[in-house]
C-alpha positions in Angstrom: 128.6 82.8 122.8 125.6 80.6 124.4 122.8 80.1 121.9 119.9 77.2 121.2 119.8 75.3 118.2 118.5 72.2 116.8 121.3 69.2 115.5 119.1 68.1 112.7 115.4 68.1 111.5 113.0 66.7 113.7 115.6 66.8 117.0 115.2 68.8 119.7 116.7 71.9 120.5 119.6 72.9 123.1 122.2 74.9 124.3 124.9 75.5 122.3 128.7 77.5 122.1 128.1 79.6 119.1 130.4 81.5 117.0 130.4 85.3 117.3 128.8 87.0 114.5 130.0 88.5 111.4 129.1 92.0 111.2 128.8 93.4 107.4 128.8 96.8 106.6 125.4 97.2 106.3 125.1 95.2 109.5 123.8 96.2 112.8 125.4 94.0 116.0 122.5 93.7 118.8 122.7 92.4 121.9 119.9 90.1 122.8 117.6 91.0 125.6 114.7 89.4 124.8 113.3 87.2 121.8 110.1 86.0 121.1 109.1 82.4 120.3 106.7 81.6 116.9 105.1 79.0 115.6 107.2 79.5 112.7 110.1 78.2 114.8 108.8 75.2 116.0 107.7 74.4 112.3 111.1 75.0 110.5 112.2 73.1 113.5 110.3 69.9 112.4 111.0 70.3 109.1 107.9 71.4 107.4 109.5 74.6 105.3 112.2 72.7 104.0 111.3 72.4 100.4 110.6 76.6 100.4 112.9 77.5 103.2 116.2 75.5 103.4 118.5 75.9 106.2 121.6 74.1 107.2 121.6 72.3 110.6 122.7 72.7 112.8 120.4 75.9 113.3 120.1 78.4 115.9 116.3 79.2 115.6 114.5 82.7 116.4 112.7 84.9 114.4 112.0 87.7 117.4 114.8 90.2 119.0 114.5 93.5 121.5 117.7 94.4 122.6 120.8 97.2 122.3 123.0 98.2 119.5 126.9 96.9 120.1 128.3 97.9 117.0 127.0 99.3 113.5 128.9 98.3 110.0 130.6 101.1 107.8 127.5 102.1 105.6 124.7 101.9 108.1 122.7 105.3 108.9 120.0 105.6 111.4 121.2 103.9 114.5 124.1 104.5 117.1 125.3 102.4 119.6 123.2 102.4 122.5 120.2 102.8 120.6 117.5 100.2 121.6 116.0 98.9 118.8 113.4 95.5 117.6 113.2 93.5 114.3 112.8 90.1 112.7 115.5 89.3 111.1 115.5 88.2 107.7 115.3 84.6 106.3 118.6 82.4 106.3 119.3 85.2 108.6 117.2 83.7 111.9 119.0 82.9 114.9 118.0 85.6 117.9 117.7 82.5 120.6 121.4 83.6 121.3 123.4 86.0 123.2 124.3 88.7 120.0 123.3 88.7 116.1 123.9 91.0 113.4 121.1 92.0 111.8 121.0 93.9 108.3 120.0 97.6 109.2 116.4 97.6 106.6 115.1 94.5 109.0 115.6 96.9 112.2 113.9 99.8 113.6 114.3 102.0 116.7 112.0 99.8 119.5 108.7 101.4 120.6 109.3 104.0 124.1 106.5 102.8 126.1 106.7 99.5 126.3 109.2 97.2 128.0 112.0 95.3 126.1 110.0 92.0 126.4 107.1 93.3 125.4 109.1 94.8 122.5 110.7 91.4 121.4 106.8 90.1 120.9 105.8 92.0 118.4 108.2 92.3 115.0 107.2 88.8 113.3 103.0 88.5 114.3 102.8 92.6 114.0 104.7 92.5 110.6 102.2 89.6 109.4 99.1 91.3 110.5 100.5 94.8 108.9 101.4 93.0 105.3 97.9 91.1 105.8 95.6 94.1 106.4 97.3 96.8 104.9 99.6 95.5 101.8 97.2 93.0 100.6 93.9 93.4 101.8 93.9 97.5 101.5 91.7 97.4 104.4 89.3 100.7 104.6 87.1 102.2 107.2 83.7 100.2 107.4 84.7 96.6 106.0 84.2 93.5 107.7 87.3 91.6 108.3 87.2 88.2 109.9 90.5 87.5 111.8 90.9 83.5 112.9 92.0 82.6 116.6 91.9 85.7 117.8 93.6 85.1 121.1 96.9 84.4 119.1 99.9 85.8 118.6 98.8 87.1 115.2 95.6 87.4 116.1 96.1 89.8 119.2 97.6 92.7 116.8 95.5 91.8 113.8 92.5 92.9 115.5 93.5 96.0 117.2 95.0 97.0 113.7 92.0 96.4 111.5 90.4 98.7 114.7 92.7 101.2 114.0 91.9 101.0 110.2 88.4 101.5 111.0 87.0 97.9 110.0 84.1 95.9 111.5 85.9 92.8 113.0 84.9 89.3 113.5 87.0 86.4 115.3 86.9 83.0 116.4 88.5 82.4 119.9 87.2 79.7 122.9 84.5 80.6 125.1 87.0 81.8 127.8 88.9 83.7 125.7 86.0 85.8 123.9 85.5 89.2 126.7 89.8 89.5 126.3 89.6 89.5 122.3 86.4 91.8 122.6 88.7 94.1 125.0 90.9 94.1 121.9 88.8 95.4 119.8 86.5 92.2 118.3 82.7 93.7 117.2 81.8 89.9 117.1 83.4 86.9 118.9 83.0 83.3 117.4 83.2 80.4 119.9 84.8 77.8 117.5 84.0 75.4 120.6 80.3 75.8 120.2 79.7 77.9 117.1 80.1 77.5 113.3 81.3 80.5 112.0 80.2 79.5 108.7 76.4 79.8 110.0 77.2 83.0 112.5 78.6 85.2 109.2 78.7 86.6 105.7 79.4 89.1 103.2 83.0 89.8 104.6 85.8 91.5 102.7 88.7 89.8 104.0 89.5 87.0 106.3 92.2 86.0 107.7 93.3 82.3 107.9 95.9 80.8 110.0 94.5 77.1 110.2 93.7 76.2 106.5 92.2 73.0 105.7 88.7 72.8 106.1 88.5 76.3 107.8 90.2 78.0 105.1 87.8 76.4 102.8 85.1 77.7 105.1 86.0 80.7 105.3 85.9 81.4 101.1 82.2 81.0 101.9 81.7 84.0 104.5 83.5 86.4 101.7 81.3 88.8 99.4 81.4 88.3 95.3 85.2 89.9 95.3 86.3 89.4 99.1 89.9 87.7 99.6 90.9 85.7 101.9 95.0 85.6 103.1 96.3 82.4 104.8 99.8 82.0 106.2 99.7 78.2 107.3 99.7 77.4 103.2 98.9 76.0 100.7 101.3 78.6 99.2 100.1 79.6 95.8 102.3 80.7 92.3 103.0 83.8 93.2 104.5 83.5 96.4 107.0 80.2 94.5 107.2 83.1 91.4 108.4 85.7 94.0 111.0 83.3 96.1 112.4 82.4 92.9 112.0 78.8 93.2 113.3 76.0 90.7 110.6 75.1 88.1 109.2 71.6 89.4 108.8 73.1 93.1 107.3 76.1 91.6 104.6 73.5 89.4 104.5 71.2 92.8 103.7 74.8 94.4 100.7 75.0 91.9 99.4 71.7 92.1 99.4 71.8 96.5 96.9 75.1 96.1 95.2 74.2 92.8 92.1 73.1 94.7 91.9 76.0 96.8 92.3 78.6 93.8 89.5 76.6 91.9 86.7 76.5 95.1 87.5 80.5 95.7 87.3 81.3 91.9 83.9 79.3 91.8 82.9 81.0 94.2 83.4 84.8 93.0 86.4 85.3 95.5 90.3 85.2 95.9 93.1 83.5 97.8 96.6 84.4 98.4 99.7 83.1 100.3 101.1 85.2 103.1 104.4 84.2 104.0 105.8 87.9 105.7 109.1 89.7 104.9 111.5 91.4 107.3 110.8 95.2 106.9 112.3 97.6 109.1 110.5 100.3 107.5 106.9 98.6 108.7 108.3 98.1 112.1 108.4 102.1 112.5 105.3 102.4 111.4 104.2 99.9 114.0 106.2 101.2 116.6 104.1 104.6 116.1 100.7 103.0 116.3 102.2 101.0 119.8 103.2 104.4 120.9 100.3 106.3 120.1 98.1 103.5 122.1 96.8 101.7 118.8 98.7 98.5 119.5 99.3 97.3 122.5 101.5 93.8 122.9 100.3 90.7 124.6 102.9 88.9 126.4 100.9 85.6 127.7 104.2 83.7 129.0 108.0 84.6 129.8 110.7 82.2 129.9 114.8 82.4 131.1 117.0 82.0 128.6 118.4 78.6 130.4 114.9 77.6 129.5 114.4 78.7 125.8 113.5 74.8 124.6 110.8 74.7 127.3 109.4 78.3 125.8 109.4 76.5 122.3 107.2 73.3 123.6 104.8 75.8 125.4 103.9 77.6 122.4 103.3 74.3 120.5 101.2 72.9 123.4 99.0 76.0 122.4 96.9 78.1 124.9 98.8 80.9 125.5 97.7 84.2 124.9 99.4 86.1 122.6 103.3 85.7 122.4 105.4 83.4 124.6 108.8 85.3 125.2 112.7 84.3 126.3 114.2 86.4 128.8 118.0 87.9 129.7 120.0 86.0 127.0 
């Protein structure tokens, strides 16, 4: 079957003849119809995951699918063939920038009705990473204030509309162009990060999320009340996260040294931090498909691409600008 993959770390990707999938009994077969493009992607792509997320090359990348069940293994409930469905697919299990994957049935979940299959294949990764941000970690509850960087993002998009729905007073940071569309979302204060320092504009929030790090996640420990938490997923990962991927012992103290500094400011300073690296959950996903249905959540699709022109999708995305998700078309 046609798929895009990359040869080896750093190389760029393109079209390939891959084999047909193995489907396992607790395997669902889909057929690709549309797959969104992350960051995450481009990053395992260039080889920045490779000490916590290994992968053989060559690799077919994608971490986004919306398409139709084929075929379902021996002990999978819950789906039929036919059935149009959405997931991320777990890790070492990637690879929807192809015509077909099997996909183990707890990463899948019947696709939202009123929305269109692209719109479908943007959501699973950025609306499973807001969902295990806002409500798994930071138990967010009606009246806090949550400040949610680069709002105009994929993650960013559905993080704000969810910590809406939760009933929380929301800050981001977007450019000056882009601040009436996150306000539309559901932003109570917009942050030009062109003009503004957010560190002067706010304070006193429960929970920020951080997907730049550096300097603005240090930042951003100071805009938190005595308490308040702050969740990045661009790293430094922390103990816990090497603790729960099981890692070997000197990645797990290399782990600890990368975020010592971090850990130490935010501990100075009466706060917390924790490492967000999401997990497929199929379960999630129906939760999220409700709140798309019900009008909660709605997807921002900010560029298409045909699947002859998947590598072109990947090198938008990292160019940056584009709102919400970039997504590949009619594998």
């Amino acid at each position: 079957m046609r798929a895009f993959a990359f040869d080896k770390y750093k190389k760029p990707l393109h079209e390939v003849t891959a084999s047909e999938p193995v489907l396992g009994e607790r395997d669902v077969l889909v057929r690709v119809e549309a797959a969104g493009v992350n960051q995450l992607d481009e990053k395992i792509r260039v080889g920045e995951f490779t000490a916590i997320l290994p992968y053989k090359t060559p690799l077919v990348l994608g971490h986004d699918v919306a398409g139709t069940v084929l075929r379902i293994g021996s002990k999978v409930t819950g789906f039929a063939v036919g059935d149009p469905v959405f997931a991320r697919p777990r890790d070492h299990r990637i690879g929807t920038f192809a015509e077909r994957i099997a996909i183990d049935h707890a990463d899948l979940a019947l696709a939202p009705t009123t929305i269109s299959t692209v719109e479908a294949a943007s959501l699973p990764l950025v609306a499973l990473t807001a969902w295990q941000a806002l409500v798994e970690r930071g138990n967010v509850q009606a009246g806090q204030k949550v400040l949610i960087h680069a709002g105009a993002g994929g993650v960013g998009t559905i993080a704000i509309q969810l910590a809406k729905h939760l009933g929380a007073h929301v800050a981001t940071t977007a450019s000056g162009k882009n601040a009436d569309f996150v306000r539309e979302l559901g932003a109570d204060v917009v942050i030009d990060y062109r003009t503004q320092d957010f560190e002067e504009e706010l304070s006193g929030y429960d929970l920020v999320l951080d997907s730049l790090g550096g300097e603005n996640l240090e930042k951003s420990l100071r805009i938190l009340r005595p308490g308040g938490k702050a969740i990045g997923f661009s790293g430094p990962p922390d103990p816990a996260f090497a603790r729960s991927k099981g890692l070997n012992p000197l990645l797990r103290l290399a782990i600890t040294a990368l975020s010592r500094k971090i850990r130490a400011r935010a501990e100075k300073l009466g706060v917390s931090y924790e490492f967000l690296f999401m997990t497929a959950n199929g379960s999630q996903l129906r939760q999220i498909a409700e709140l798309v249905d019900s009008g909660s959540i709605r997807p921002v699709v900010g560029a298409t691409f045909p699947f002859d022109q998947t590598p072109e999708a990947l090198a938008a995305l990292a160019r940056g600008g584009v709102r919400g998700k970039v997504v590949i078309t009619g594998a």
